[in-house]
N, C-alpha and C positions, 0 to 999 in steps of 0.2 A: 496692359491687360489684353488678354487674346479670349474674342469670343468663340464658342460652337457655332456651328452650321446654322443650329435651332436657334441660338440667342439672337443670330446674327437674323433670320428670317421674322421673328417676333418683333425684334427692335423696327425694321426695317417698313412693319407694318403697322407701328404705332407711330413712327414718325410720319405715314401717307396719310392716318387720319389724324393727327394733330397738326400738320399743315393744311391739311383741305378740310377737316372738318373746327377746327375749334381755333385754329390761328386768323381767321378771317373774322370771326364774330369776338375776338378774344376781348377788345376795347366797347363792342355795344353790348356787352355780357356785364362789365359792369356797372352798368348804368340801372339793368335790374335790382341789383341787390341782395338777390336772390339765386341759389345753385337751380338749373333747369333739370327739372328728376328725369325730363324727355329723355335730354340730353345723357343723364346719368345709367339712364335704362339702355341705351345704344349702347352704351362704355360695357355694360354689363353682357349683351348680347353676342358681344364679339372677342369678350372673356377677358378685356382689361382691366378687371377688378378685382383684386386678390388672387392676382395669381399664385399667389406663394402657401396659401391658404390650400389642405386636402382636399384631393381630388373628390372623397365621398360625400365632401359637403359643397361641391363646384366648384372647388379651384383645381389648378394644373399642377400643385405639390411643386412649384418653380423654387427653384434656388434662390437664395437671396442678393446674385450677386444680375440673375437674370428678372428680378424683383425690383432693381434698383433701374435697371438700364430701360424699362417700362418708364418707371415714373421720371428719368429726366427726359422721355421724347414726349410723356402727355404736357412735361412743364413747356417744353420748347412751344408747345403750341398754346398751353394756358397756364401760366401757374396757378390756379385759383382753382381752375378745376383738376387738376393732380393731384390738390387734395384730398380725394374721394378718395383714390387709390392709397394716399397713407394712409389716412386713418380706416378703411378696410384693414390691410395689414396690422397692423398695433392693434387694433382693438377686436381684428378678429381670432388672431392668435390670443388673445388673453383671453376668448371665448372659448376656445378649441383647449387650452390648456386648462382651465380652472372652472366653467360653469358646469351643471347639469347635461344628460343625455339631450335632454327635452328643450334647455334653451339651446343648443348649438344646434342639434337639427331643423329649429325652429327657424334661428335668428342667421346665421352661417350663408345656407343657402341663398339667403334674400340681401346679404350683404355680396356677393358676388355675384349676385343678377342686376343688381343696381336697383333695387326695391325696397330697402332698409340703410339709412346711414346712423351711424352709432357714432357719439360722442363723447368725450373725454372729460370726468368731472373731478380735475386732482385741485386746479389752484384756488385759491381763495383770496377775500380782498384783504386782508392784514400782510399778504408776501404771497410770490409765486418760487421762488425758489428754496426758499426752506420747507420744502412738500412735506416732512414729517410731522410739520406742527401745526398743523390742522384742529379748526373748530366748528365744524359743521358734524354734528353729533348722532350717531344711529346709536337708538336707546332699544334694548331689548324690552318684549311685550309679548310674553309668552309664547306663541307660536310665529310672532310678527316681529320686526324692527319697525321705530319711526323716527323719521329722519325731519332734523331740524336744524337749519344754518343756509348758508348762499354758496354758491359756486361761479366763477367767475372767467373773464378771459378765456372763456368756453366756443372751439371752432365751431358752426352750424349749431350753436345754442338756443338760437328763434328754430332751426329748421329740421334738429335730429328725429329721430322714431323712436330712438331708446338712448341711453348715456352705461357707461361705465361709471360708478360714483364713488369715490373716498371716503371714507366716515372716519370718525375715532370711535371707537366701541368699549378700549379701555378708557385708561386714567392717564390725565396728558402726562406726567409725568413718566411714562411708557416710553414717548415720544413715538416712534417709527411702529415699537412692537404691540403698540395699541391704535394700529391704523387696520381697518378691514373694506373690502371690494366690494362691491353691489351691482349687479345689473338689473336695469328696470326702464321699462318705457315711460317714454315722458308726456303721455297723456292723463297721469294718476292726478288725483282730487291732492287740492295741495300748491299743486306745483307751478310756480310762474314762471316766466322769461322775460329779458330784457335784451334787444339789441344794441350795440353799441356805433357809433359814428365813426368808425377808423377812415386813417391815412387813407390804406390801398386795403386790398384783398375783397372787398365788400361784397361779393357774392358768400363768400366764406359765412358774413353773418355772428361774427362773434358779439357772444354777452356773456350776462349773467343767467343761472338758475337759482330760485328761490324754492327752499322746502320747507311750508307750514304742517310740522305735523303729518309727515305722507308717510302711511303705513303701505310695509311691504312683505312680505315671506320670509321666512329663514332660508326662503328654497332660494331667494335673492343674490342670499353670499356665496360671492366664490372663493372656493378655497376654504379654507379654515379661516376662523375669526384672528386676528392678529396679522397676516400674513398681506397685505393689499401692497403696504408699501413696496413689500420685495416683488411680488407680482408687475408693479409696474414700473421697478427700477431695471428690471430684465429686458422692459422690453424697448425702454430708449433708447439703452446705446442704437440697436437696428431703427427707431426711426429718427435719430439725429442724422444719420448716414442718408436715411433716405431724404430729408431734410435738405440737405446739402446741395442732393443731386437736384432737387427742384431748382437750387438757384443757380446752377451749374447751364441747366436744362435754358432758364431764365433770359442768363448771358448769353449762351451763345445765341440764343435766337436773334437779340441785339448785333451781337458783332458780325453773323451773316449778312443781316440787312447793311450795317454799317459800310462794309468791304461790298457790298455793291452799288453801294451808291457813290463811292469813290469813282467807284470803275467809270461810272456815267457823268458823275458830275464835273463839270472842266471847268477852271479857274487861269486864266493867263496862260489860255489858247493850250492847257493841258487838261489829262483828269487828274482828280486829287489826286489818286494812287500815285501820278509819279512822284508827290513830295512828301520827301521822309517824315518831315513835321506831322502828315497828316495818318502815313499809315503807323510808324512806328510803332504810336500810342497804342491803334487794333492789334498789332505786333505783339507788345507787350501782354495786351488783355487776353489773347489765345493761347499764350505760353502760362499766364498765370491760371486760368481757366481749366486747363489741360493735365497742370499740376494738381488743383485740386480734385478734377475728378479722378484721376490715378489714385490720389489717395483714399477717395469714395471706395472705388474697387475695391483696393487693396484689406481696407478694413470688413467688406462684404465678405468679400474673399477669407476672409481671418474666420468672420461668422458662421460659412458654411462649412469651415474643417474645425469646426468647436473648440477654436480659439478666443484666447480674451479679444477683445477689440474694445475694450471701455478708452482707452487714451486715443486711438484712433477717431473715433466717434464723437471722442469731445473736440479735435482737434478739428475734422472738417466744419463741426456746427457753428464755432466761431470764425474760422475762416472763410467757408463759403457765401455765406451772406456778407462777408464786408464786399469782398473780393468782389461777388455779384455786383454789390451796389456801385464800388467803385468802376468796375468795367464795364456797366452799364449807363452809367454818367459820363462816361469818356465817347460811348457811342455816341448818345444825345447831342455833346459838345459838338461833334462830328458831323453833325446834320447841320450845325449855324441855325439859324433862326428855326429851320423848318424842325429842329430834334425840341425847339423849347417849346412846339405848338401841342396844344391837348387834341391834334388830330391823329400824330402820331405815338406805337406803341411805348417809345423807349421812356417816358415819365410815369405811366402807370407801372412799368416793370419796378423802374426805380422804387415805388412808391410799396411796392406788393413785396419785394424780397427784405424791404427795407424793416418791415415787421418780423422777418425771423431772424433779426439781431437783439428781438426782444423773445419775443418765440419760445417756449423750450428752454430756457435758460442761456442768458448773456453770455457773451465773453468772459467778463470776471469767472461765472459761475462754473465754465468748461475748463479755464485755464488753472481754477484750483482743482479739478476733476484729475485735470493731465498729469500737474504736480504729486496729489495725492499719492496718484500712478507710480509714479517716480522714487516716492521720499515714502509711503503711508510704512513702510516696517520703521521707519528711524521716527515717525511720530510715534508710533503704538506704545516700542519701547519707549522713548520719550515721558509717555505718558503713563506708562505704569512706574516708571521710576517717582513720579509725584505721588 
């Protein structure tokens, strides 16, 4: 992939503050538990926040492939707080395309200053990846909707300002085409939160939402009633990609440090580096690393000439994160004792990329995406032959 001038001076400039600014606190960041809005508000100042996101609502209208290369230098320096730049991206494009005049100029602007983070309310506790069959219920109420059921495995679900939310509005037997979209801030009467204990990520914050009965506006829905599912099946393939490059971002931060500690470290009056045993392995991990974000690009790249990229997209989401995980457990080995201590960063990365093999949908779940891709005319007919 061959960047512009520009991509090359943006990138070049979120890699100086994700090393000086957020790679140094990356390990005492999450000991809070909590995203720092401080912190979120600087991201925002300096216009690493939706970049891809229109200019007339504060962003830089950036391509999606100069979108992606943002978010793997904020992972390099934290994965956890990169997330603020996905879910800008995804959720604010679903604002730009489907709300009101009055909520995007509202909510838009304040999600790329870093003064609003918007949350993601599709999966539920009965399954996360059959997202059409949902039972968390928006009941019509004459000029109002009220919304009754839980939302789950929700990024910053203790910490968001407002959620994107799922309902069913038809009759489940609809399935998809009785799913409809809601945006609504999450301080309404009603509505509770629950944190959750995870692994890794734990700035992120994820839980549950609870809805007793929260009335909301019709002005709520976006889009047409029926329509949420496809609204948000559009806009994952672009952030499974960006997805990707988090862990992308992840790794390498691991395998630089790795490959310098070789340099220094001397074992039998040499450094590591001169034994193959020890560089190989980082050998191997750069070249697998390398490969996968090629393929990041490459599907970006597909995205901004309004190409399919659905197989693409499924293909890094399940790759990337193994591959992280794996290449970043190779580093740790790397370090001998000092990679197994919880001083250093390489067990929390592990720990943090190791959730978006759960994330967004599994491996199984991407690799029937791919196949789909492949075989879905020879199912279809298939299928109408029964």
């Amino acid at each position: 992939m061959i960047f512009s001038e520009q991509q090359l001076a943006l990138r070049d400039a979120t890699r100086r503050f994700a090393t000086e600014r957020l790679l140094p606190e990356y390990q005492e960041r999450e000991k809070t538990g909590r995203i720092d809005r401080a912190l979120v508000l600087e991201m925002g100042a300096l216009g690493l926040i939706g970049v891809d996101l229109p200019e007339e609502h504060g962003g830089l209208a950036a391509d999606s492939v100069t979108s992606g290369m943002l978010m793997e230098q904020l992972a390099y320096g934290d994965f956890n707080v990169s997330y603020v730049q996905l879910m800008a991206s995804l959720m604010g494009s679903v604002l730009v395309r489907n709300a009101s005049s009055a909520v995007v100029d509202h909510w838009v602007p304040r999600i790329v200053k870093g003064e609003a983070i918007i949350a993601l309310g599709l999966t539920e506790p009965r399954g996360g990846s059959d997202a059409a069959n949902l039972q968390l219920r928006a009941r019509r109420d004459g000029g109002d909707y009220i919304l009754n059921g839980e939302k789950t495995s929700i990024s910053f679900a203790d910490q968001a300002d407002a959620a994107v939310i799922f309902a069913r509005t038809g009759k489940p037997e609809e399935g998809a085409h009785g799913v409809s979209a809601f945006f609504l801030p999450l301080d309404l009467p009603g509505i509770t939160r629950t944190s959750f204990s995870d692994v890794g990520s734990h700035i992120v914050g994820r839980g549950s939402l609870f809805f007793d009965d929260v009335r909301i506006s019709a002005e709520s829905l976006l889009g047409k009633e029926g329509t949420g599912f496809t609204q948000v099946m559009q806009g994952f393939d672009y952030s499974r990609i960006l997805i990707a490059l988090q862990c992308v971002g992840a790794a390498q931060a691991s395998l630089d440090e790795a490959w310098e500690y070789i340099k220094e470290r001397e074992s039998f009056g040499a450094p590591l580096a001169q034994y193959q045993g020890v560089s190989f392995p980082l050998s191997e991990g750069e070249t697998m690393i390398a490969a996968v974000r090629e393929l990041c690009y490459h599907g970006l790249q597909l995205r901004d000439q309004g190409m399919s990229h659905t197989s693409e997209a499924a293909m890094v989401k399940w790759l990337a994160p193994k591959t992280a995980f794996d290449v970043i457990h190779q580093c740790l080995l790397t370090f001998g004792h000092y990679g197994w201590s919880m001083d250093h960063p390489h067990q929390q990365r592990l720990r943090d990329v190791m959730g978006l093999e759960i994330g967004d949908g599994p491996a199984s779940i991407m690799k029937l995406i791919i196949a789909r891709e492949k075989i879905g005319k020879v199912a279809v007919q298939y299928a109408k032959k029964k």
